[in-house]
C-alpha positions in Angstrom: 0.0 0.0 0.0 3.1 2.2 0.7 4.1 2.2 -2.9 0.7 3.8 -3.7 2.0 7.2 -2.1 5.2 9.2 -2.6 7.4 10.4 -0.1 4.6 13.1 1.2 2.0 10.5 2.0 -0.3 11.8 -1.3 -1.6 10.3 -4.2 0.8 10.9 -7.6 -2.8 11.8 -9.3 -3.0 14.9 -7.1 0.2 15.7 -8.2 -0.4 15.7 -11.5 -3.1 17.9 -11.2 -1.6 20.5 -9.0 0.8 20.3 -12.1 -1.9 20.4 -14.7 -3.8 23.6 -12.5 -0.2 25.6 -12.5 0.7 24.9 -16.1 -2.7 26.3 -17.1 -2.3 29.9 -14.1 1.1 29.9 -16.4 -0.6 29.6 -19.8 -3.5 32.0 -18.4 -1.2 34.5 -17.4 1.0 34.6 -20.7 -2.3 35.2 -22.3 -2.8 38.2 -19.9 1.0 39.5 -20.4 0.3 38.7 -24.2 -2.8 41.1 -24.6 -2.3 44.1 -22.1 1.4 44.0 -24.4 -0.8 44.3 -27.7 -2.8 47.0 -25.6 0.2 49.1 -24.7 2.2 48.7 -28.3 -1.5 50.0 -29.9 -1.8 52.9 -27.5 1.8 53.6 -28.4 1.4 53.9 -31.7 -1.7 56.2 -31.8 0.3 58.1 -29.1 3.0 58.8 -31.8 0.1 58.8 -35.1 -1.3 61.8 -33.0 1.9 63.6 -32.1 3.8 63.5 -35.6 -0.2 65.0 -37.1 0.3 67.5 -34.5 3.6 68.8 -35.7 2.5 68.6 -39.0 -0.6 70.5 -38.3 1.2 72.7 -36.5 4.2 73.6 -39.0 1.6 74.4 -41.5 -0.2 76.6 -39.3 3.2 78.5 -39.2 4.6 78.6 -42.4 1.2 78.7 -45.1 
């Protein structure tokens, strides 16, 4: 009956699903990292869409 259990007195099957739960918190959490960084790179490039129009709205405000 011994060799049922590993060296903590648990079933390997609850192992393997403690595994299986943290691989998929990992696999979650890339997915999170993943969009907010699609998020940030979008909101970077209208950032800089908006300031280049702004200097060339600007300069041809100055000079006509």
């Amino acid at each position: 009956m011994s060799d049922r259990f590993d060296h903590n007195n648990s079933l390997p099957g609850a192992r393997s699903l403690e595994y299986d739960r943290e691989i998929q918190l990992l696999r979650n959490m890339e997915s999170v990292h993943l969009r907010k960084k699609a998020a940030f790179d979008e909101l970077l490039r209208y950032t800089y869409n908006n300031i280049k129009e702004a200097d060339q709205t600007d300069s041809e405000h100055k000079n006509p």
